[in-house]
C-alpha positions as CSV (number, residue, x, y, z in Angstrom):
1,X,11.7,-56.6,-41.3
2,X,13.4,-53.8,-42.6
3,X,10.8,-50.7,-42.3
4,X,13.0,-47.7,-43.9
5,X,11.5,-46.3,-47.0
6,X,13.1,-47.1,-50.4
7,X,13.4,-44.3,-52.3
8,X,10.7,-45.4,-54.8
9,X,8.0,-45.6,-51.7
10,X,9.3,-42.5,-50.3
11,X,8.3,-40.8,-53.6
12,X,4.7,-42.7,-53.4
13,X,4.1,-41.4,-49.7
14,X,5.3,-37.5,-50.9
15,X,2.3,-38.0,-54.1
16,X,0.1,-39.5,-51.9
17,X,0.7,-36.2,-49.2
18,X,0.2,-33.5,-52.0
19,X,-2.7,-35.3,-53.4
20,X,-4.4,-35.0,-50.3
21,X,-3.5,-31.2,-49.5
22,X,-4.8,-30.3,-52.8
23,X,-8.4,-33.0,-53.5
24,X,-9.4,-33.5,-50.0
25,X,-12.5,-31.1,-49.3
26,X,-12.8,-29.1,-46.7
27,X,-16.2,-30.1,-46.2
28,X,-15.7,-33.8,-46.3
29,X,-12.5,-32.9,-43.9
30,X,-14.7,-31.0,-41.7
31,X,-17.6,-33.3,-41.7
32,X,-15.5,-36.4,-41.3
33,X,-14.1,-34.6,-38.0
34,X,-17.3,-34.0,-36.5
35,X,-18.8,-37.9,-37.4
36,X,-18.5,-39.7,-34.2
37,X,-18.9,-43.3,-35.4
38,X,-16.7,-45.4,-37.2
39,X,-18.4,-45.0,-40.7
40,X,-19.4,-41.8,-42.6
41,X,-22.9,-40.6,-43.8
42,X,-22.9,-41.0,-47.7
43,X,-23.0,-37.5,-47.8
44,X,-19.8,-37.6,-46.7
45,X,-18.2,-40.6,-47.9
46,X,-19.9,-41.1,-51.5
47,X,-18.2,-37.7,-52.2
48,X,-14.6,-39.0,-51.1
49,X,-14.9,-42.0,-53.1
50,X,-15.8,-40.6,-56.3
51,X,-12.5,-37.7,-56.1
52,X,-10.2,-41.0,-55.6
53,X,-12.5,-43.1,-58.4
54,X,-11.8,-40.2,-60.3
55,X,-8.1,-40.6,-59.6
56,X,-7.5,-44.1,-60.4
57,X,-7.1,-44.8,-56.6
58,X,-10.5,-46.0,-55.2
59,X,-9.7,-49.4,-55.5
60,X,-6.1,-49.6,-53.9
61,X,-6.5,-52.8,-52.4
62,X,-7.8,-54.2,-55.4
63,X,-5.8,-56.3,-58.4
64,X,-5.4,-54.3,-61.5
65,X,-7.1,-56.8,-63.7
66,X,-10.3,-55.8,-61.9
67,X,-9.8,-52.0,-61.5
68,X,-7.7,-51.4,-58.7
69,X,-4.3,-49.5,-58.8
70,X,-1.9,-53.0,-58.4
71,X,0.0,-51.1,-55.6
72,X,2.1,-53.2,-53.5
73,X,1.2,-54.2,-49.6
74,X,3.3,-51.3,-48.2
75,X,2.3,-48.7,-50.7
76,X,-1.2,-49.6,-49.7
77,X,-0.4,-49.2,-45.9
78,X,1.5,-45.9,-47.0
79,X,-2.0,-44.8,-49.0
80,X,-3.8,-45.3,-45.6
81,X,-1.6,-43.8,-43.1
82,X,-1.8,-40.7,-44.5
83,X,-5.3,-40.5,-45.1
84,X,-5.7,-40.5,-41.4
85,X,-3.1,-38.0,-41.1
86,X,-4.6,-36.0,-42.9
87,X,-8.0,-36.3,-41.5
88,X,-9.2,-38.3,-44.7
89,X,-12.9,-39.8,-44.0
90,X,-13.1,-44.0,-43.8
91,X,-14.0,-45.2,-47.1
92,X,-16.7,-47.4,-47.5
93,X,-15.2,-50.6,-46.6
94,X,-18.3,-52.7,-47.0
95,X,-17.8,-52.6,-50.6
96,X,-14.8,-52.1,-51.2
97,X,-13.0,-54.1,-48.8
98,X,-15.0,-57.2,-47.8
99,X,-18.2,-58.1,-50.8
100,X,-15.6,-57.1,-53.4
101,X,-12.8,-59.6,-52.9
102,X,-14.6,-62.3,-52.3
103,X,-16.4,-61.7,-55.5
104,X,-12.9,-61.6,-57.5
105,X,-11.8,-64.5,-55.4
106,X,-15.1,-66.8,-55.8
107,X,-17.1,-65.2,-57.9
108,X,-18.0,-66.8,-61.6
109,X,-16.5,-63.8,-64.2
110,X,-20.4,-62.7,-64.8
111,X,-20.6,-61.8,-61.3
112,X,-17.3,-60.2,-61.1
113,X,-18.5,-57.9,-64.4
114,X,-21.1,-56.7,-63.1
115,X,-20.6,-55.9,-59.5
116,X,-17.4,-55.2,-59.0
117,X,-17.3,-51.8,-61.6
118,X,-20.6,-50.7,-59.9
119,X,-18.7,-50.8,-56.4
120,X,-16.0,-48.3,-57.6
121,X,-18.6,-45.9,-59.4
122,X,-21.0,-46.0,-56.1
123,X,-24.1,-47.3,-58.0
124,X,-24.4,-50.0,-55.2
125,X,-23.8,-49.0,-51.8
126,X,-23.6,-52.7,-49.7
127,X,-24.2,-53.9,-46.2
128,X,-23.4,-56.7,-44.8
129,X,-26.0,-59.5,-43.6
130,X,-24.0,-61.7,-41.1
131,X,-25.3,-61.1,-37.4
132,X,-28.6,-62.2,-36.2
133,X,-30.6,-62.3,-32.4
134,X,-28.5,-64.9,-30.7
135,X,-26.0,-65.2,-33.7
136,X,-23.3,-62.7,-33.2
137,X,-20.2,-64.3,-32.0
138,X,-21.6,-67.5,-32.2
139,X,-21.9,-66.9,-36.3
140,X,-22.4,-70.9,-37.0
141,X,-25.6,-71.2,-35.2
142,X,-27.5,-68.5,-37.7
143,X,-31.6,-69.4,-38.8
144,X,-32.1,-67.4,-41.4
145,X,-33.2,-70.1,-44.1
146,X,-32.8,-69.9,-47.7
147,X,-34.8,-72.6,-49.6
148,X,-34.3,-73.4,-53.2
149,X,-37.1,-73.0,-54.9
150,X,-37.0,-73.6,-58.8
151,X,-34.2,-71.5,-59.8
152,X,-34.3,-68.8,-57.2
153,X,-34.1,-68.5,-53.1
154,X,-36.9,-68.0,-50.8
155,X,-34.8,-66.1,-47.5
156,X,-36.8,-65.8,-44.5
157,X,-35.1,-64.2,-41.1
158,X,-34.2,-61.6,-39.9
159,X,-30.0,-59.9,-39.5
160,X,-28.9,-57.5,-36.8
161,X,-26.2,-54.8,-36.4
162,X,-26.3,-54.0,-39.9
163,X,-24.4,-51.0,-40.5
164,X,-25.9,-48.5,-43.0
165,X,-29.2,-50.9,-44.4
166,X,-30.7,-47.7,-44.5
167,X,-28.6,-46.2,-46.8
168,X,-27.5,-50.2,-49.0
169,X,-29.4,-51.4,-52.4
170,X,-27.6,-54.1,-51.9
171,X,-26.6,-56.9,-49.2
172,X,-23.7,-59.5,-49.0
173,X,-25.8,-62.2,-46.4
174,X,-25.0,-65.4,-45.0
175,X,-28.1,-67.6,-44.8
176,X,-28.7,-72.0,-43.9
177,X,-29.4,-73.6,-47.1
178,X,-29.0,-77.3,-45.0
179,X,-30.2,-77.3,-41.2
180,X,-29.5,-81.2,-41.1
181,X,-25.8,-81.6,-41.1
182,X,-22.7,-79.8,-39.2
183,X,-24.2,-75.9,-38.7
184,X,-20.9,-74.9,-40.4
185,X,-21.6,-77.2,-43.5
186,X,-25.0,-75.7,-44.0
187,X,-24.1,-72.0,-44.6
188,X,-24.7,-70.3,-48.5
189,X,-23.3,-66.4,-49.6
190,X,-25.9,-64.4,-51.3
191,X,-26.1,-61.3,-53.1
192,X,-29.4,-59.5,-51.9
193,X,-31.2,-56.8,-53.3
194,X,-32.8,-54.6,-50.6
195,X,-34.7,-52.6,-53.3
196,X,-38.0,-55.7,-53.4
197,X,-40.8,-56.4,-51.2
198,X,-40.2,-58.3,-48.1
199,X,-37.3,-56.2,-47.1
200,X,-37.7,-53.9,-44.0
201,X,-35.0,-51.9,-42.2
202,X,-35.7,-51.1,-38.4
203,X,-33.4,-48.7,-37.1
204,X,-31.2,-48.8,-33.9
205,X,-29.8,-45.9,-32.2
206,X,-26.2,-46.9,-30.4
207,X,-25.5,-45.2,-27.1
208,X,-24.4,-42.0,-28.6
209,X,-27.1,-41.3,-30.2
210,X,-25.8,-42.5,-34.0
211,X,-28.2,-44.5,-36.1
212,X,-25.6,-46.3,-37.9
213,X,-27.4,-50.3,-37.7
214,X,-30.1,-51.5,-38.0
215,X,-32.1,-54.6,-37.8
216,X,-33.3,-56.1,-41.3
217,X,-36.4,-58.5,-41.6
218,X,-36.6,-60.7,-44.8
219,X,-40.1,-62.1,-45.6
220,X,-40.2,-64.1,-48.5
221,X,-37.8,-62.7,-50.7
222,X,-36.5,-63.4,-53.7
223,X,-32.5,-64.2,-54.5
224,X,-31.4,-65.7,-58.0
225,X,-29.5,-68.7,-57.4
226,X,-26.9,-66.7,-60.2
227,X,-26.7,-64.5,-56.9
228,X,-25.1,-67.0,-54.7
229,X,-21.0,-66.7,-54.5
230,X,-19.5,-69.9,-54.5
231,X,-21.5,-73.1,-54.4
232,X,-23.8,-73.7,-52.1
233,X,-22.8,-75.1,-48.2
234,X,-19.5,-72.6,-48.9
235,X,-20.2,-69.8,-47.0
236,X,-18.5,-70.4,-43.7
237,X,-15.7,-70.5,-45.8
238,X,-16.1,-67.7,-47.6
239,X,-17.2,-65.7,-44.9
240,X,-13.8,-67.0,-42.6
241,X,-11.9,-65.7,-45.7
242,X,-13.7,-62.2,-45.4
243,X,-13.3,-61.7,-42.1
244,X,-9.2,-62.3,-42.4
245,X,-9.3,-60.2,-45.6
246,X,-11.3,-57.6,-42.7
247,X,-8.1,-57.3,-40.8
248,X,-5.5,-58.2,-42.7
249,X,-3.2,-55.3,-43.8
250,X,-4.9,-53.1,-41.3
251,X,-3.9,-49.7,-40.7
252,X,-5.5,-48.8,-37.4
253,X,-2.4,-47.1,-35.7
254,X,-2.2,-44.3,-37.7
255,X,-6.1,-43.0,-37.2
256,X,-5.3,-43.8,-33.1
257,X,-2.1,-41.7,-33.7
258,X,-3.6,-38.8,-35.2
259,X,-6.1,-38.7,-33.1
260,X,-4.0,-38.5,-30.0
261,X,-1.7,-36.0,-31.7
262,X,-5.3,-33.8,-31.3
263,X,-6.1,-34.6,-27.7
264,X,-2.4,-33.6,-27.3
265,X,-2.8,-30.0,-28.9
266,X,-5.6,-29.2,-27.3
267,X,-4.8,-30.2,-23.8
268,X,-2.3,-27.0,-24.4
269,X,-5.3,-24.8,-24.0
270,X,-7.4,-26.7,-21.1
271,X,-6.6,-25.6,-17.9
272,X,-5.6,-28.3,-15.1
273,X,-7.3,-27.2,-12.5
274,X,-4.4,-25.2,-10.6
275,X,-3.3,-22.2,-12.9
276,X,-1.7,-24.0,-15.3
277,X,-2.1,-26.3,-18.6
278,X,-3.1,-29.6,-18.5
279,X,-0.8,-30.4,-20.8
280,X,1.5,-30.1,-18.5
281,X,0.1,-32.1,-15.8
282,X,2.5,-35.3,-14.8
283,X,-0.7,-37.5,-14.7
284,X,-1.8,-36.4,-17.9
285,X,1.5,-36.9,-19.6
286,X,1.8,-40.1,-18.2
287,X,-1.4,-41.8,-19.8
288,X,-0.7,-39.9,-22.9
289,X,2.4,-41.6,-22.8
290,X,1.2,-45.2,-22.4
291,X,-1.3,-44.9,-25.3
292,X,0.9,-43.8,-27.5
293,X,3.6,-46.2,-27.0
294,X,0.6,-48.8,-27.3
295,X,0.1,-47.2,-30.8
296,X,3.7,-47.4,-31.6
297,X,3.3,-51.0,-30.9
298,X,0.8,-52.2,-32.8
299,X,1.9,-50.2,-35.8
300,X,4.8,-52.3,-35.8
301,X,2.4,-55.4,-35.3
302,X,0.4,-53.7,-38.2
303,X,3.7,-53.9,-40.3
304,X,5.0,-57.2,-39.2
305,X,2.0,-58.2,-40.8
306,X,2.1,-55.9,-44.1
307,X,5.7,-57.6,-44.4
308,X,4.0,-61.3,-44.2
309,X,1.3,-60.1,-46.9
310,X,4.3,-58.6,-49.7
311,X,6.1,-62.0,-48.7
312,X,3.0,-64.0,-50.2
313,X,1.9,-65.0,-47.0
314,X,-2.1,-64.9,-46.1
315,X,-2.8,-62.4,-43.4
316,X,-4.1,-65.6,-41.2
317,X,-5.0,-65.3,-37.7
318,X,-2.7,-63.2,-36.1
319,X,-4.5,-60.1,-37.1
320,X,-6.9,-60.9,-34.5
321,X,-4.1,-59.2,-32.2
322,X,-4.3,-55.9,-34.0
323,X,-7.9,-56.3,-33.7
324,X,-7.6,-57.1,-30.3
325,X,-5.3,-53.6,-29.4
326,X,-6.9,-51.7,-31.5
327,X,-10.6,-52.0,-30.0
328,X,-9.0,-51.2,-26.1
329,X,-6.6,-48.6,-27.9
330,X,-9.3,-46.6,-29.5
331,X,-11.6,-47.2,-26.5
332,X,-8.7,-45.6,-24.0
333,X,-8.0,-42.5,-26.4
334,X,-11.8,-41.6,-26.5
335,X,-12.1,-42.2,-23.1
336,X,-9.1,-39.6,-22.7
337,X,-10.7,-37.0,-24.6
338,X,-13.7,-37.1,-22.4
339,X,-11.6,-36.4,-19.5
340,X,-9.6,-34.0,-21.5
341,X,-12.6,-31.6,-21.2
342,X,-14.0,-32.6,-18.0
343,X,-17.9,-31.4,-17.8
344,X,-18.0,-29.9,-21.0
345,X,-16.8,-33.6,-22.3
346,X,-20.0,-34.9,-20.7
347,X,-22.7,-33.2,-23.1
348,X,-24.6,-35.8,-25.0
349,X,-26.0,-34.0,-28.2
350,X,-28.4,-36.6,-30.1
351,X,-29.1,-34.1,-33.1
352,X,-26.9,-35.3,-36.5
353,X,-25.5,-34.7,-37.9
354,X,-22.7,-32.5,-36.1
355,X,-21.7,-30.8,-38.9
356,X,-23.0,-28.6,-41.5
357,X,-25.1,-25.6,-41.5
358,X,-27.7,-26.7,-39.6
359,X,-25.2,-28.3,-36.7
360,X,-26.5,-27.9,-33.1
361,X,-24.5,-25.6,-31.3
362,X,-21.9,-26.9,-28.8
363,X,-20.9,-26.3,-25.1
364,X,-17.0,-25.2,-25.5
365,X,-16.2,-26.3,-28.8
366,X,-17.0,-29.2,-31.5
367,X,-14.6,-31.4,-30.1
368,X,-15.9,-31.0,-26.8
369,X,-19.0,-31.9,-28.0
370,X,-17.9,-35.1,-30.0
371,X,-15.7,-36.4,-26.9
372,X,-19.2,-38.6,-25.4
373,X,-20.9,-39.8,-28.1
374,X,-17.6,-40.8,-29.4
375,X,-16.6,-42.5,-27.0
376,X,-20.0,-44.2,-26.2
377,X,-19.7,-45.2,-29.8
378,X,-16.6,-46.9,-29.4
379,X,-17.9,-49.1,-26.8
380,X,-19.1,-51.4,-29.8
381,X,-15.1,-51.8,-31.1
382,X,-14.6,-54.5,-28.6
383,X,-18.1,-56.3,-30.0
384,X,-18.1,-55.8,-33.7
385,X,-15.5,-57.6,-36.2
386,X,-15.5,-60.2,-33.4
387,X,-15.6,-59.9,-29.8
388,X,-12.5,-59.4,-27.2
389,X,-13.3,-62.7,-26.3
390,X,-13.6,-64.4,-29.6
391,X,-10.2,-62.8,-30.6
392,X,-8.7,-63.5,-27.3
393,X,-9.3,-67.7,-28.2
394,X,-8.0,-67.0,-31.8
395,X,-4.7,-65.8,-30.3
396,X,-4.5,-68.7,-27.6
397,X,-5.5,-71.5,-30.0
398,X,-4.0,-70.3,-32.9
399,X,-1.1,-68.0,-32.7
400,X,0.3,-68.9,-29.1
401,X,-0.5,-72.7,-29.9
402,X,-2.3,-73.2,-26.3
């Protein structure tokens, strides 16, 4: 793997740099710095998305024949890195990352008409309807029952840990269309319209005080069969090929590496406790040191895998590993920054959001005040996307052959 820069991508990274000095807004800078969970408000985010729609780059992951900018893998990777370098909010990866390729890839062309355009212009704003109570790693053994009925669905059930609901018109879900065969077999992908009766959102606060899920209760509603992807007993597939698609190509070392270079500038100005910086404390330097050679390390995981991807290779399943180091990664950084301020790092503010004019005031600073619900917030890496566990057998069964 050869990962110098040709010219010709060196010259991509330099446009993609003074794109970003010039379009990013400072309030969608600042507001994306002060957001402690892993997705933006649409306040936030919608705002970002419509600068780079704007721009012809929204849909960088996407093939040009459906919108997207035809970059290669690496430019893509390049495109991300230094949107978390320069402090660039997530995009809305529900979207534009996961409903939106498998609609190109097993859609029928009506469906890919129609939805994909209204992803990039932001007229449907998706969550994603996969988890249920006592179906979260165990994904196979959902109940939420879709029954044909003439030519429509009748979806009864309920979905859990669904990020943003509150916010979605529309839901990507897996439901059981057969409950007689193998639980695998049995499994449909709908297209869900949260805007019709027998749709409620109940909201869940996470440890940190965030209300980013939510659980959803369907009661009798209404799906098109023209709003199923795929035919019908497909969905474990499709949803397998998803969650690959999830972490293929990802590009979590360079957010983990930004944020460390910011713990590591401002441990320059917190004192250690015995006259001096605690930047310059041995200790200190020491764990900084062992993250960030874990970072280094899985960015050249990260590329290994980028390389497979331009090759023509599927992602496959060794992008559970970067799942894998990036869940304890980003759970040791934020647990650094919490000791970087010691009691100031333990205030728990609950009001959001933590930006704005109306932002609650903080005890030292606004990174201070981020440092716990962040990092309770990150407790849920290690859960979502698949657990530790779950990606731990992937990697034994699959990768290491055991």
């Amino acid at each position: 793997m050869d990962i110098e820069l040709s010219p010709a991508d060196a010259a991509f990274r330099d446009e993609v740099r003074a794109f970003l000095a010039e379009k990013l807004p400072k309030a969608v800078h600042e507001g994306s710095a002060a957001t402690p969970s892993v997705f933006v408000e649409p306040d936030i985010g919608q705002v970002w998305n419509a600068v780079l729609h704007e721009k012809g780059w929204l849909g960088y992951q996407w093939p040009k024949e459906y919108g997207g900018t035809g970059w290669t893998p690496l430019q893509r990777y390049l495109f991300e890195k230094e949107c978390a370098l320069a402090g660039a909010p997530n995009l809305t990866v529900l979207g534009l990352k996961l409903v939106a390729p498998v609609i190109w890839t097993f859609g029928r062309e009506d469906q890919k008409h129609y939805y994909l355009p209204r992803i990039l212009s932001g007229e449907d704003y998706w969550c994603q309807g996969f988890s249920e109570p006592g179906s979260g790693s165990d994904l196979a053994s959902l109940q939420c029952r879709a029954v044909l009925d003439g030519d429509r669905y009748v979806v009864n059930g309920s979905k859990i840990w669904t990020t943003h609901a509150h916010h979605a018109n529309k839901m990507f879900c897996l439901v059981r269309t057969d409950a007689t065969g193998r639980k695998q077999a049995g499994i449909s992908f709908l297209l869900i319209d949260m805007n019709q009766p027998g749709i409620s959102v109940r909201p869940i606060l996470t440890l940190g005080g965030d209300h980013e899920v939510n659980q959803v209760f369907l009661e009798d509603v209404s799906v098109p069969v023209s709003d199923r992807v795929g035919e019908e007993g497909q969905g474990w597939a499709i949803a397998k090929f998803l969650l690959e698609n999830e972490r293929g190509g990802s590009c979590h070392a360079p957010k983990l590496s930004y944020d460390l270079d910011q713990i590591e500038a401002l441990a320059k100005d917190q004192p250690d406790g015995r006259g001096g910086a605690l930047s310059d404390d041995r200790d200190w330097r020491r764990r900084l040191a062992k993250l960030r050679i874990g970072v280094q390390s899985l960015e050249m995981i990260e590329l290994k895998i980028i390389s497979e991807i331009a090759k023509g290779r599927a992602p496959g399943p060794q992008t559970s590993l970067t799942k894998l180091l990036a869940s304890n990664l980003r759970q040791d950084i934020d647990l650094l920054a919490v000791d970087l301020f010691g009691p100031a790092g333990l205030q728990l503010e609950l009001a959001r959001p933590l930006y704005g004019d109306n932002a609650p005031d903080p005890l030292l600073s606004r990174a201070a005040q981020l440092a716990s619900p962040r990092y309770l917030n990150s407790r849920a890496w290690t859960i979502f996307g698949g657990t530790n566990e779950v990606q731990a057998n992937i990697i034994a069964r699959s990768v290491l052959g055991l």
